[in-house]
N, C-alpha and C positions, 0 to 999 in steps of 0.2 A: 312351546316350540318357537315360537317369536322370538324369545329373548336367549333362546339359544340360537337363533338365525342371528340376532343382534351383536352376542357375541363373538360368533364366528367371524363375523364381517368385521368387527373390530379388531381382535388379532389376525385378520389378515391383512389390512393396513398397516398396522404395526411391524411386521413382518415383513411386509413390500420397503416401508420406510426404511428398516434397520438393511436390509439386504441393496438398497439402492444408495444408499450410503458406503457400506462396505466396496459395492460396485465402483464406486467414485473414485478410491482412495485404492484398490487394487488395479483400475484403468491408470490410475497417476503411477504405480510402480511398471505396469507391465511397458504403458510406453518409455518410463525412465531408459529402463532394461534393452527396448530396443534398440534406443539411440546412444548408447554406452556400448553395446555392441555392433551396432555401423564403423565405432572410431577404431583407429590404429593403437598400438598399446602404447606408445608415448600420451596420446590423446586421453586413453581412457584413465591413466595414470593422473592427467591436469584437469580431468571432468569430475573423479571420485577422489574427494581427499577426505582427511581428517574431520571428526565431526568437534570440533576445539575451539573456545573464546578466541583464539589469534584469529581462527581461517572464520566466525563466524563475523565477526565484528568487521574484516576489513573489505569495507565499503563504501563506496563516497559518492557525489553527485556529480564532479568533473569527470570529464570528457577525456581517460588516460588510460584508458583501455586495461590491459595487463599490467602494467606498471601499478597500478593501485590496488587490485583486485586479484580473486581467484577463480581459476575455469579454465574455459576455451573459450575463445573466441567465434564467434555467429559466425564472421566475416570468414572467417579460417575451416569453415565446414563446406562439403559438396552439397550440392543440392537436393540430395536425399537425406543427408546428415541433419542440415539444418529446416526440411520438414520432420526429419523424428523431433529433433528438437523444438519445436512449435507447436509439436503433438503435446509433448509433457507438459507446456507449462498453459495449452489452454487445457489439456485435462484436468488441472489442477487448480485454474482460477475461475473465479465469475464469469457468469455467461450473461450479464445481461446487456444490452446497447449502451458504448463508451466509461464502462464499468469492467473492472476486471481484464481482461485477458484484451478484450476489444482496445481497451484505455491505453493495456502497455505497449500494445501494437501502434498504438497511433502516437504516442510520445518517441518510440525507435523512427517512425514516420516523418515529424516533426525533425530529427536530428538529421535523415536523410533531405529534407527539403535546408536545415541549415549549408548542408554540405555543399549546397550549389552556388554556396556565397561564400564559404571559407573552408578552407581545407581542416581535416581532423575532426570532421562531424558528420559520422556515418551509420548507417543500421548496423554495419557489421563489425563494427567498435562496442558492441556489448558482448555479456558473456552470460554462459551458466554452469552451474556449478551446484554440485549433488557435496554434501559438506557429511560423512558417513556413505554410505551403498543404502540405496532405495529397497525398505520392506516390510512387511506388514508388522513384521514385530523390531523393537527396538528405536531409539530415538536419530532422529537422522533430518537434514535441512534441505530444503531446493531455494537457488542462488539465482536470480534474472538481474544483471545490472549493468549500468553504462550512464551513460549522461542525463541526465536528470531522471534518473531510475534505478531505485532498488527495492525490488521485490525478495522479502525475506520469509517463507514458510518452509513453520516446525513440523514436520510427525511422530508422533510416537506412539506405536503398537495399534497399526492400522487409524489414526485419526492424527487431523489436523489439531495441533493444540495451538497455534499460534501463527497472526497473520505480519505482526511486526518485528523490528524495523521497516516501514514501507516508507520511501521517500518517492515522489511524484516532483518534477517542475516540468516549466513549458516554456519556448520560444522558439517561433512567437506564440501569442496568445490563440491567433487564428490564424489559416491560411489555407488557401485552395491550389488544388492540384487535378490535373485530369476533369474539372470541370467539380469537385468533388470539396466542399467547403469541410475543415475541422477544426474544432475548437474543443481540444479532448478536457480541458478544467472548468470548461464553461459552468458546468455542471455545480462541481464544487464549491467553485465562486459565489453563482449566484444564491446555493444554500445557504452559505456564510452573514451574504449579506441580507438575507430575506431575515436571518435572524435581531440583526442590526437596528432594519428595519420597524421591526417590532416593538422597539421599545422605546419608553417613554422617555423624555429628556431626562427626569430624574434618575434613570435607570443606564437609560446610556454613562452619565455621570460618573455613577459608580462602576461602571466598566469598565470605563477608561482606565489603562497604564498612564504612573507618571513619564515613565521613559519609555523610549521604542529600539530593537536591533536590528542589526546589519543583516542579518539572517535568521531563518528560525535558530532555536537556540537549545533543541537538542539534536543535531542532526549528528552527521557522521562526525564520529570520533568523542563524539560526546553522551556515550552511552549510560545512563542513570544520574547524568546530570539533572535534573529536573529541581524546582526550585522546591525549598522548603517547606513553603509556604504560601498555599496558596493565592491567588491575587483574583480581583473582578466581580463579577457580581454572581450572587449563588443562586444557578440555576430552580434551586427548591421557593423560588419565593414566587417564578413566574405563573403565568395562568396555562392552565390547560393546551391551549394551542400556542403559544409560547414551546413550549418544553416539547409540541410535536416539531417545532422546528427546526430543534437541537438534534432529537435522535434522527430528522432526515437527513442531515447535515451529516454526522456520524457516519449514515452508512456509506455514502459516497466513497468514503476508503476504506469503512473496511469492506466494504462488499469486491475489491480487490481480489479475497478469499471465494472458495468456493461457496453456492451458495448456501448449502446446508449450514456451513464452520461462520459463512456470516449475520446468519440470524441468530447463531447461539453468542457469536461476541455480541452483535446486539442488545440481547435479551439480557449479559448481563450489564452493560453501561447504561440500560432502560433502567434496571434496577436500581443502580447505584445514581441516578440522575438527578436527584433532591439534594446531593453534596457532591454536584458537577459544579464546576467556575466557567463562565464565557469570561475572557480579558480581549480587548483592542488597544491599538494607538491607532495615531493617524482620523484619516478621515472615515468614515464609517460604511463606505462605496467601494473601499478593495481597488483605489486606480490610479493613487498615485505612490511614488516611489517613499520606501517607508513603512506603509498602511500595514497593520498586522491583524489578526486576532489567532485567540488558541482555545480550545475546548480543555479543561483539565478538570479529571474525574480520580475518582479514589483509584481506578483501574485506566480509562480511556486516554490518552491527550493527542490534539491535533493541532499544528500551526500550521498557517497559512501568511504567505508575506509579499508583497509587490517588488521583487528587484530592479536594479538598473537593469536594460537592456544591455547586455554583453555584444551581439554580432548586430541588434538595431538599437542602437542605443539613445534614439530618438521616443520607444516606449518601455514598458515596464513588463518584467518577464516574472512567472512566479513559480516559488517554491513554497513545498510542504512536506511535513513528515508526520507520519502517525505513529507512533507508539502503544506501549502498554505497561503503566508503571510495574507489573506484576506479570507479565504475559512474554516479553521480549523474548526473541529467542527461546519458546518454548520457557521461560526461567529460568534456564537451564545455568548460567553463567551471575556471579556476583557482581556488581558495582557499586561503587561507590562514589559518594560527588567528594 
């Protein structure tokens, strides 16, 4: 009797797990659905498009609103329109503090406090966009982008397959508002560099890039660019707490995704982490203009880069993108370098 109490309780976890799951991913269609229905039918025509390599790919980190991108505009919603809209995309993301959903609030945030210094840097200068009709079956995108933000997740046939393209930057780095200090990358950063940290002059050595770029270097427009070859030192050689440093570092983006879809990308870049590469240039602190590093795994890659300051250009602003050589866009589209 025991060990049939035992397993009764065990397929009823299993059961709660798969049904709260399913919950997650039917609350992301049902409030799609709402907010597609709030819009006028020109609206719902620019919110529901094509599920296609043009309308999926075009995305970018500059501050150009419509002219780059596909959707509607945040700014261009009523105040009910644009809570439906905030409804989908935190049912959809991470819930943890300045992770996920929290994170892309406060970088739209970020663009709003730029805006008080130069025109054309607004919250309501992003967009979203459903790339197919939101539903449990069939493959289909939800679109969050605007300045230094794009949040790209796939579904297909009730599940998240995929949390990239995700491009994140900041400027500034910090800033307080209403008494209320943020530093939505801090986070990431300092993951990066704890890794840095870690290692032994010989080791940083071999890390080291001979050269450094202008920007990460698969961002928009440069979809399956990735280099042939990989470069840095191979994660599989580090020690035990070494290699926990790596997958914290990892989740920081992707737990962007909900959090179910981000412990299974995890769990497989955990896997594949013995033939992951850490590469940097620069200085090994992430703080001056320059500084890089990138995570690049049979499956994972993330860079991270110091920019000039653009609107203070007395410090350094940053960007990052994560990928998945194998995951992009659900796989759904080919590229080629």
């Amino acid at each position: 009797m025991k060990n049939l109490g035992a397993l009764f309780c065990m397929l009823l976890v299993l059961v709660c797990s798969q049904n709260s799951k399913a919950v997650s991913v039917t609350t992301v269609i049902r409030t799609a659905n709402t907010f597609i229905e709030s819009l006028n039918a020109d609206k719902q025509k620019a919110a529901v498009i094509g599920y296609t390599k043009e309308n999926a790919t075009k995305w970018t980190n500059l501050p150009c609103g419509l002219q780059c991108r596909v959707g509607v505009l945040l700014g261009s919603l009523t105040d009910i329109q644009l809570q439906n809209a905030k409804a989908v995309v935190k049912a959809a993301m991470g819930t943890l503090p300045s992770k996920g959903y929290d994170q892309a609030m406060q970088i739209l945030a970020a663009d709003a406090f730029l805006g008080t210094s130069r025109k054309g840097y607004s919250e309501g200068n992003y967009i979203i966009a459903f790339l197919g009709k939101p539903s449990i079956t069939g493959k289909w995108q939800l679109q969050l982008g605007g300045h230094h933000l794009a949040v790209n997740l796939t579904f297909d046939n009730g599940k998240v397959i995929s949390a990239s393209p995700l491009f994140i930057g900041l400027e500034p780095k910090t800033w307080t508002a209403n008494g209320v200090t943020f530093a939505p990358l801090k986070a990431n950063h300092d993951l990066l560099i704890a890794i840095l940290a870690s290692l032994s002059a010989e080791q940083l050595e071999s890390a080291k890039l001979s050269s450094g770029f202008g920007d990460v270097s698969v961002g928009p427009g440069a979809d399956g660019k990735f280099p042939t070859t990989k470069a840095g030192l191979k994660v599989g050689i580090l020690n035990k707490q070494q290699k926990a440093l790596v997958i914290d570092a990892m989740k920081a983006w992707v737990q962007i995704a909900d959090d179910a879809t981000a412990k299974k990308l995890i769990a497989s870049y955990t896997a594949e982490l013995d033939n992951t590469y850490i590469a940097y240039f620069g200085g090994p602190t992430l703080t001056n203009k320059g500084d890089y590093i990138r995570i690049d795994g049979p499956s994972v890659w993330i860079e991270f880069i110091c920019q000039p300051g653009a609107v203070f250009p007395a410090e350094v602003h940053y960007h990052t993108v994560y990928r998945d050589h194998i995951r992009d866009y659900g796989g759904s589209f080919s590229f080629f370098n």
